[in-house]
C-alpha positions as CSV (number, residue, x, y, z in Angstrom):
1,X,109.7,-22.1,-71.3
2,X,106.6,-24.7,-71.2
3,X,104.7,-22.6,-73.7
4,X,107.2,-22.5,-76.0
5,X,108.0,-26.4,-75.6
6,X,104.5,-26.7,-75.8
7,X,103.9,-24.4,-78.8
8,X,106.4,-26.4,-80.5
9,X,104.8,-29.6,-79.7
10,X,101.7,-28.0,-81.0
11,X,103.4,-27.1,-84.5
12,X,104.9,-30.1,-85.1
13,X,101.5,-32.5,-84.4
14,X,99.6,-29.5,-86.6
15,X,102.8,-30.4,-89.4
16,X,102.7,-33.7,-89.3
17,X,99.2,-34.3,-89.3
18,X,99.4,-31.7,-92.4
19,X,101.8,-34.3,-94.5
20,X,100.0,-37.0,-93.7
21,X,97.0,-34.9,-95.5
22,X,98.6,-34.1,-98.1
23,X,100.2,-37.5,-98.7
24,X,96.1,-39.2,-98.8
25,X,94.9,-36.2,-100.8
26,X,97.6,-37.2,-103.3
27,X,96.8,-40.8,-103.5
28,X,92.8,-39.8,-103.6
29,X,93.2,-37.5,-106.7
30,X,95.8,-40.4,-108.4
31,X,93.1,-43.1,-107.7
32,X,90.2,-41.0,-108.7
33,X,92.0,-40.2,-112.1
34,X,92.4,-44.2,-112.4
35,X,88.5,-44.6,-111.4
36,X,89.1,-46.4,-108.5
37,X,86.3,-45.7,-106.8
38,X,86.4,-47.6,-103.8
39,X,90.0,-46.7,-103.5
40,X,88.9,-43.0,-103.6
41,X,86.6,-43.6,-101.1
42,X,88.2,-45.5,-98.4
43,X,91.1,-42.3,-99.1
44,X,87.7,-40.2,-98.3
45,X,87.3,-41.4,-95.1
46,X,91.0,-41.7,-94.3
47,X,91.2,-38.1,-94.8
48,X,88.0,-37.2,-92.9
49,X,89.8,-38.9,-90.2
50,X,92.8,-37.5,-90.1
51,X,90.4,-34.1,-90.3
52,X,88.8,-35.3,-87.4
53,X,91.5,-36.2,-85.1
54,X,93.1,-32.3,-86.4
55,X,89.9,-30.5,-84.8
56,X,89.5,-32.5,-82.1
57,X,93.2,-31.8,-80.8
58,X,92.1,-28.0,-81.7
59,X,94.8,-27.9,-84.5
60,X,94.9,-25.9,-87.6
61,X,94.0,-27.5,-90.6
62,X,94.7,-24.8,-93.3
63,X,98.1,-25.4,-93.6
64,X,97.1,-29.0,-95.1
65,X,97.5,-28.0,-99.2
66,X,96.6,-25.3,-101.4
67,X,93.8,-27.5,-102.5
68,X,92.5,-29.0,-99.2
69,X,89.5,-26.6,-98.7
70,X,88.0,-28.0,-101.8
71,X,88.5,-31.8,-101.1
72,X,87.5,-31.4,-97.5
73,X,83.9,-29.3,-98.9
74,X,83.7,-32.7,-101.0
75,X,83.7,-34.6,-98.0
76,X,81.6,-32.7,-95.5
């Protein structure tokens, strides 16, 4: 019964770190098609934290977007 309270635990951290991805890489590709470039780039380091804080709590970050492998290559 702990496993499973704590897998779901688990999922939902994993999910709602995953919309909070999501939600920066939208901004990030809307203020790089504006050219604000130091808009993108604090959203750069906003989602190589939120990156961060994903591995270090050993959660899964493929589930962030389709396109998140490419922006987080961009950023590493």
């Amino acid at each position: 019964m702990l496993d499973r309270t704590a897998d779901k635990a688990i999922l939902a951290d994993t999910e709602e770190f995953a919309a909070l991805a999501r939600l920066i890489i939208y901004a990030r590709q809307t203020s790089k098609s504006l050219n604000a470039e130091f808009t993108s780039y604090c959203l750069d380091l906003a989602l190589a934290a939120v990156i961060d804080e994903m591995e270090k709590a050993g959660l899964d970050t493929s589930i962030m977007a389709p396109n998140a492998e490419a922006v987080i290559g961009e950023l590493h």
